[in-house]
N, C-alpha and C positions, 0 to 999 in steps of 0.2 A: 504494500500500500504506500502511495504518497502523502506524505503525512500535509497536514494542513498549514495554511498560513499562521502565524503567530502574530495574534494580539500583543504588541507589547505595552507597558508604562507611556512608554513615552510618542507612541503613536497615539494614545488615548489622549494625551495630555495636548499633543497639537491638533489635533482635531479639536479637540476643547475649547482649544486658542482658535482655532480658523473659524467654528460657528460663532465665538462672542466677536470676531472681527466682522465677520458676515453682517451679521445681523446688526450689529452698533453700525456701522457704514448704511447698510440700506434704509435703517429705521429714522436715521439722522439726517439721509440726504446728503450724503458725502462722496459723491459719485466716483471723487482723485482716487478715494482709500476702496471703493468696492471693485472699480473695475481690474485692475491687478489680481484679485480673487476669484475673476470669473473665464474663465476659458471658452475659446466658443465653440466648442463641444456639448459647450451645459446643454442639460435638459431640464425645464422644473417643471415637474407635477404637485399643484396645488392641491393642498388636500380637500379643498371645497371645491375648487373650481375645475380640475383634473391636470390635463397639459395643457399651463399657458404659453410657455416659449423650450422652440426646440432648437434655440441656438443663443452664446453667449449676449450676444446683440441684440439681439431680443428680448434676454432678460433685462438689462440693463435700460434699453428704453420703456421696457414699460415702470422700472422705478423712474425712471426720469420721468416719463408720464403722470405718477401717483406724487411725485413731487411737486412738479408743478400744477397738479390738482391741489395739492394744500397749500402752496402761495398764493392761490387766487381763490381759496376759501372754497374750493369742494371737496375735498378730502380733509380729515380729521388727522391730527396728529397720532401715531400709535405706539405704543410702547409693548417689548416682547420682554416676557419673564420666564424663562427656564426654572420648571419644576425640577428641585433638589433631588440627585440620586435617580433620577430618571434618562440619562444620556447613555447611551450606549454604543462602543465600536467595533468593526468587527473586520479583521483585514481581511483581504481577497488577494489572493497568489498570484501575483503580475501583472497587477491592478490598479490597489489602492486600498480604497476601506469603504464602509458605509456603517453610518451614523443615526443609530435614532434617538427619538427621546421627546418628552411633554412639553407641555410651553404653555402660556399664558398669554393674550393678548387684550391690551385695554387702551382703549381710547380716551386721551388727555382731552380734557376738557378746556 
């Protein structure tokens, strides 16, 4: 048997670091600091919405899009909150990883 990919320490821990980078850049409107993190190979599947972009550029515009919906007052500002103990990673053998875990989302008032 081929034994599996290994989970290490320190792959959890920058994955850990790259979703609080993710998510602080996009939440905030930081387009300098997200786009560096996004490859345009992304694919995002929204959990409510399903697949909204199936290429880097894509994702990117559309926070650009949901930005400039909250400077002109049609989008709300949001804030994500990672539920404690709930993240989880899991390498893939000449790959990378994949990341899950809960989250919290609230609208600043």
């Amino acid at each position: 048997l081929t034994p599996g990919a290994v989970t290490s320490p320190e792959l959890v821990e920058r994955m850990a670091s790259m979703d609080a980078r993710l998510f602080d850049a996009t939440f905030n409107c930081r387009l300098e600091a997200l786009a560096p993190l996004v490859d345009d190979d992304l694919e995002f599947i929204h959990d409510k919405h399903g697949r909204t972009s199936t290429t880097g550029a894509a994702f990117l515009q559309g926070v650009r899009d949901g930005c400039k919906g909250r400077e002109e007052g049609r989008n709300f500002r949001a804030r994500r909150e990672l539920v404690a103990g709930t993240l989880q990673t899991f390498a893939l053998s000449n790959y990378g990883a994949v990341q899950t875990g809960m989250h919290r989302f609230y609208a600043i008032q």
